[in-house]
N, C-alpha and C positions, 0 to 999 in steps of 0.2 A: 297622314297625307302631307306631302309636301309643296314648299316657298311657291312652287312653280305650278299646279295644276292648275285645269282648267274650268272655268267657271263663265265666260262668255267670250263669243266669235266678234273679230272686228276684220274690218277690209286691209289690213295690214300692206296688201300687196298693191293696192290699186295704186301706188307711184310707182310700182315696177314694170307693170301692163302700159302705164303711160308711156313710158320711157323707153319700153320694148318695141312699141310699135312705132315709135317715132324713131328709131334706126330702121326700121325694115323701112318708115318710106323712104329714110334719106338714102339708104340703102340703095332704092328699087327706081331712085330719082334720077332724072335725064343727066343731073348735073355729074354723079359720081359715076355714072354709066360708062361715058366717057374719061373717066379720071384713070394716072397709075398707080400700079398697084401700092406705092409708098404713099398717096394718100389717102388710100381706102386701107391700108395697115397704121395707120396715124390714127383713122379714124374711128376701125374698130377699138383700138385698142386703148383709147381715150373714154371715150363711150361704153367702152364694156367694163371698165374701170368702175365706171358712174354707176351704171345698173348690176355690178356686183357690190359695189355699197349700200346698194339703196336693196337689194335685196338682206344683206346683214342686218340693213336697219330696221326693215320690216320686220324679220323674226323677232328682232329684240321687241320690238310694238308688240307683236302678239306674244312676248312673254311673258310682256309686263300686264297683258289684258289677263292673259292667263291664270295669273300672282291671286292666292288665296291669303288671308288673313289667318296666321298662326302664332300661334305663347311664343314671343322671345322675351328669353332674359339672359341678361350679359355675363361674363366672366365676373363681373361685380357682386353679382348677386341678384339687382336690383333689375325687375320685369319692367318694361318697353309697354306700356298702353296705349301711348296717344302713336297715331298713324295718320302719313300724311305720303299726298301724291311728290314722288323725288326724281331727279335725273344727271345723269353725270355722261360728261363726254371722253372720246375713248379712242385715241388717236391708232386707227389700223394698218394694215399691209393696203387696202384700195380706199383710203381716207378716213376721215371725223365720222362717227355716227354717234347717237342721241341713245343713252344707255337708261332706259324708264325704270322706277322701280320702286315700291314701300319704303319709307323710311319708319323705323321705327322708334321713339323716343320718349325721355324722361326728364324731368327735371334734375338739372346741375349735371349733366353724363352726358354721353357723348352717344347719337343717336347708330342706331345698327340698322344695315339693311342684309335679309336674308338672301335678297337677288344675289347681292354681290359672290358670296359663299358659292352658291348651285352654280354661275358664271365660272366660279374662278377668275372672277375679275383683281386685275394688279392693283394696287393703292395708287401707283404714278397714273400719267394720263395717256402711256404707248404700251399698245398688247403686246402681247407673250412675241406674237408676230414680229414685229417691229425691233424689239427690242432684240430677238434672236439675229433677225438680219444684221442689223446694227455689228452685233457681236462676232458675226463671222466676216463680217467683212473687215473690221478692225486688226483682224490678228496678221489680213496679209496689208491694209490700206491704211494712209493719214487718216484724220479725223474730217479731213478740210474733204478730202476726195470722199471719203464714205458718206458725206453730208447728201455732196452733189451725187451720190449712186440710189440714195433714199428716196431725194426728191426726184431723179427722172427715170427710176426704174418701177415705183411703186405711188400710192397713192398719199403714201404720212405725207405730212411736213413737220421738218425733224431741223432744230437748228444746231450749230457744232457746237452750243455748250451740253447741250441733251444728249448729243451723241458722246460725248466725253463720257457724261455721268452716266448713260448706259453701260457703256464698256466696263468702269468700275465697278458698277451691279454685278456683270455677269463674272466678273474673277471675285469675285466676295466667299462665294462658296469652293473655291477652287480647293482649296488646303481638307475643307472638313469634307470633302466628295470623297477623296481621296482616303483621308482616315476612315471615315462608314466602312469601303468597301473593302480596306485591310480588314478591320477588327468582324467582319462578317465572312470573310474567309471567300470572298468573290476569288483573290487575284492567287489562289495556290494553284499552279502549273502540275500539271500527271505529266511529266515529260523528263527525259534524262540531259537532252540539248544543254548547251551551256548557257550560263546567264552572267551579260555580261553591264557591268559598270563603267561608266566614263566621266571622268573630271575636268572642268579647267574653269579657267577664271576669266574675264575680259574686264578692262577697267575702262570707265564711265567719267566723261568729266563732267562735274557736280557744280552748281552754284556752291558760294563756302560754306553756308550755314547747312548742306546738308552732308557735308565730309565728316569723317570719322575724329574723333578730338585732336591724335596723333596729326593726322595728317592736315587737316585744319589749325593748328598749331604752327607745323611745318611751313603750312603756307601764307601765314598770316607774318613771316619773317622775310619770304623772299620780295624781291624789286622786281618791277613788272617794267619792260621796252616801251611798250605801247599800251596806250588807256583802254583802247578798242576791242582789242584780241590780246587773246596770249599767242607766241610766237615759238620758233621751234626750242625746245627742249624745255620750256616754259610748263606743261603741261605734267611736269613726275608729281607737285604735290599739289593737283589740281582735280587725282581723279578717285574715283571707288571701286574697290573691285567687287563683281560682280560673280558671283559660282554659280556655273551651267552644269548640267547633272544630266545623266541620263540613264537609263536601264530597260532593258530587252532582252529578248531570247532569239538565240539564231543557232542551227545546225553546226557542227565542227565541218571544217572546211579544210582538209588538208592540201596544198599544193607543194609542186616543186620549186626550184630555184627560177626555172625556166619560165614555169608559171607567175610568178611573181614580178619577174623579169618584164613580161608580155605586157598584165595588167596595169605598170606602170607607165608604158609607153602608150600615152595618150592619139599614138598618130594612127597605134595598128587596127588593123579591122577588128571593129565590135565585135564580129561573129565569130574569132580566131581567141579570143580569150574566154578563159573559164566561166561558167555560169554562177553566179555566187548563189548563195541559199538565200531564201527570203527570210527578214526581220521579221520576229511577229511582238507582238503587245511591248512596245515603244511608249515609252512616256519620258517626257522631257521639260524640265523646269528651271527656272535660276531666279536668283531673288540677289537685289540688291540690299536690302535691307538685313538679311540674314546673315550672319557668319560664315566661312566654309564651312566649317566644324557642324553648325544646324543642319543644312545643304548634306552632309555626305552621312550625318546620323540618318537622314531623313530617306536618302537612298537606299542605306542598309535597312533598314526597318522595312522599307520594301521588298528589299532581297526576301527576307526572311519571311514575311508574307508569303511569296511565290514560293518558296521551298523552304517551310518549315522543319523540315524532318534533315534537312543538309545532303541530300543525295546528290545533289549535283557539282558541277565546277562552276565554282564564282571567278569570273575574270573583272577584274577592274585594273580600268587602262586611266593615266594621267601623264601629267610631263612632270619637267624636273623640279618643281617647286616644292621646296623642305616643308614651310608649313602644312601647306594640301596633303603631301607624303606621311607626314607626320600625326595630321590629324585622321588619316584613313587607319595607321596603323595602329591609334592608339582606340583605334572603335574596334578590332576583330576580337581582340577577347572578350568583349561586352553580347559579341551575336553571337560568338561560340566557333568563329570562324579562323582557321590556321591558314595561312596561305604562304607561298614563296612567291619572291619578285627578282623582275627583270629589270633594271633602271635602265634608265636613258640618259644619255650626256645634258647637263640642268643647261649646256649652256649653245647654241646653233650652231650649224656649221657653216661658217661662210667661204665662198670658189669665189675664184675670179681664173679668168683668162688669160692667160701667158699670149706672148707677141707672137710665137709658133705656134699655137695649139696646142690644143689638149687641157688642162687642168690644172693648177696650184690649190693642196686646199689648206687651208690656214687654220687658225683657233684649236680647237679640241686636236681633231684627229690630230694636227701639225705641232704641238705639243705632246701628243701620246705617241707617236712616233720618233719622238725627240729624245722621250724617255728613252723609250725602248732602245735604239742607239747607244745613249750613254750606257747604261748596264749593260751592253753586249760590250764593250768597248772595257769595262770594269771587270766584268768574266774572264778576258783574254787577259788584262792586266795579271 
């Protein structure tokens, strides 16, 4: 028999019958008769807030009326015999409710309640609820805006240090979710589609003490213009790079020149260009804190998860950065992985406009063309 059966009935509900029918009369009253409808949607939605707390709360009353007396003994060892009436508050999605329940206890240890377990109630004082909202809304909002989304969309009151420390709760398990479901063989793909990798880095500028030694070194020599801000170009040993990572699976996509041509002109009509395949199982990470090196072992290990057996085509895409190139290439013999590459020029191409029109392009091409020239010019020689 368990924490939770029953053992006797109590009126649990009778604040909810109060409370119900004191909306139907305000309800049913001369005054909101006449009202519009924004404040009879004010008003439900205020008051149904209330009477679905006070319904949550009720249940938890009759759980706790419910709650038999059963042997607990701790991970310690040591059995739990003195019992006493306990309660803990439990901040939810429609507000505070009164969380009743056995405390069970010993002398010098630390007292157990069996409620809490059958609950699944969290240690902090915001449910699963709360804390999930919290969480989603984080990944696209401030901390400061998801504070004010808590409090006028729902019943918590959640202040912006709790929403901080939520958010770090909920990325806590992020890395070992992720490991379970490789080493359990979730993420092997049946499919031939290509899978593809993508690299690149963005740099973060950093108070100094959380810069890399190098580049904290670096910047512990330069003169700074202004005390306030750093100023333009101020900023090279100022910042951290960060590696964004990504992998997915997506259909091969053949197009022509034409088509390629079309896709990139943003002006032509949407329904005149090719339909692309849809992306499936996308995941997407970057860590400041980590190495590229960890970041793109951490990719591949995915790869190889989805297609252990190597039947398909790995494409991993990056730009011209030697280290990142460096460090992808020095990982394929470790997965078993041969591959050939296409590089890209490490370094942009910058146009500018001529006073007639048309085009000058300078840097790369305008040196590879330069080249080219002189050796034809060497040939005829």
């Amino acid at each position: 028999m368990g924490a939770a059966e029953r053992i006797e009935e109590v009126d649990a509900f009778y604040a909810v019958d109060v409370h119900l029918v004191g909306m139907k009369k305000r309800l049913t009253s001369q005054d909101l008769m006449g009202a519009q409808h924004s404040e009879l949607e004010s008003y439900v939605i205020k008051e149904g807030l209330e009477l679905q707390r006070l319904l949550l709360e009720a249940h938890m009353e009759l759980r706790a009326a419910r709650e038999r007396q059963v042997p607990v003994k701790g991970a310690d060892g040591i059995r739990r015999r003195t019992l006493r009436a306990s309660s803990r508050p439990l901040m939810t999605l429609v507000g505070e409710v009164s969380v009743s329940r056995l405390a069970y206890q010993a002398r010098d240890v630390n007292g157990l309640h069996p409620m809490d377990s059958v609950l699944n109630l969290p240690p902090e004082a915001y449910s699963h609820g709360v804390e999930r909202f919290v969480a989603e809304h984080t990944a696209i909002q401030s901390f400061d805006d998801v504070q004010r989304e808590v409090v006028s969309h729902t019943g918590a009151q959640v202040a912006k240090r709790q929403v901080e420390e939520m958010s770090v709760r909920a990325a806590a398990d992020f890395e070992l979710f992720y490991a379970e479901r490789r080493e359990s063989g979730e993420l092997e793909e049946h499919t031939r589609d290509p899978l593809v990798m993508t690299f690149d880095g963005k740099g973060i500028v950093m108070v100094p003490r959380d810069l890399r030694p190098a580049t904290k070194k670096a910047a512990g020599k330069a003169v700074r213009k202004l005390a306030t801000r750093l100023t333009s170009g101020e900023k090279r040993n100022r910042k951290r790079m960060a590696e964004v990572a990504a992998i997915y699976t997506v259909p091969s996509y053949a197009r022509t020149a034409e088509e390629v041509v079309a896709d990139l002109n943003r002006c032509a009509d949407r329904e005149a260009r090719p339909a692309r395949p849809k992306v499936r199982n996308k995941r997407v990470w970057a860590s400041v804190a980590e190495p590229a090196k960890a970041i793109i072992e951490e990719t591949f290990r995915e790869a190889l998860a989805r297609d252990p057996e190597h039947q398909r085509q790995w494409v991993a895409l990056l730009d011209g950065n030697e280290d990142r190139r460096r460090s992808r290439a020095a990982r394929r013999p470790a997965f078993g992985v041969a591959t050939s590459q296409a590089r890209c020029p490490p370094r942009r191409v910058r146009v500018r406009r001529r006073r007639r029109g048309g085009f000058a392009a300078r840097g790369t091409i305008a040196r590879a063309r330069k080249r080219k020239r002189s050796a034809g010019r060497a040939a005829e020689q």
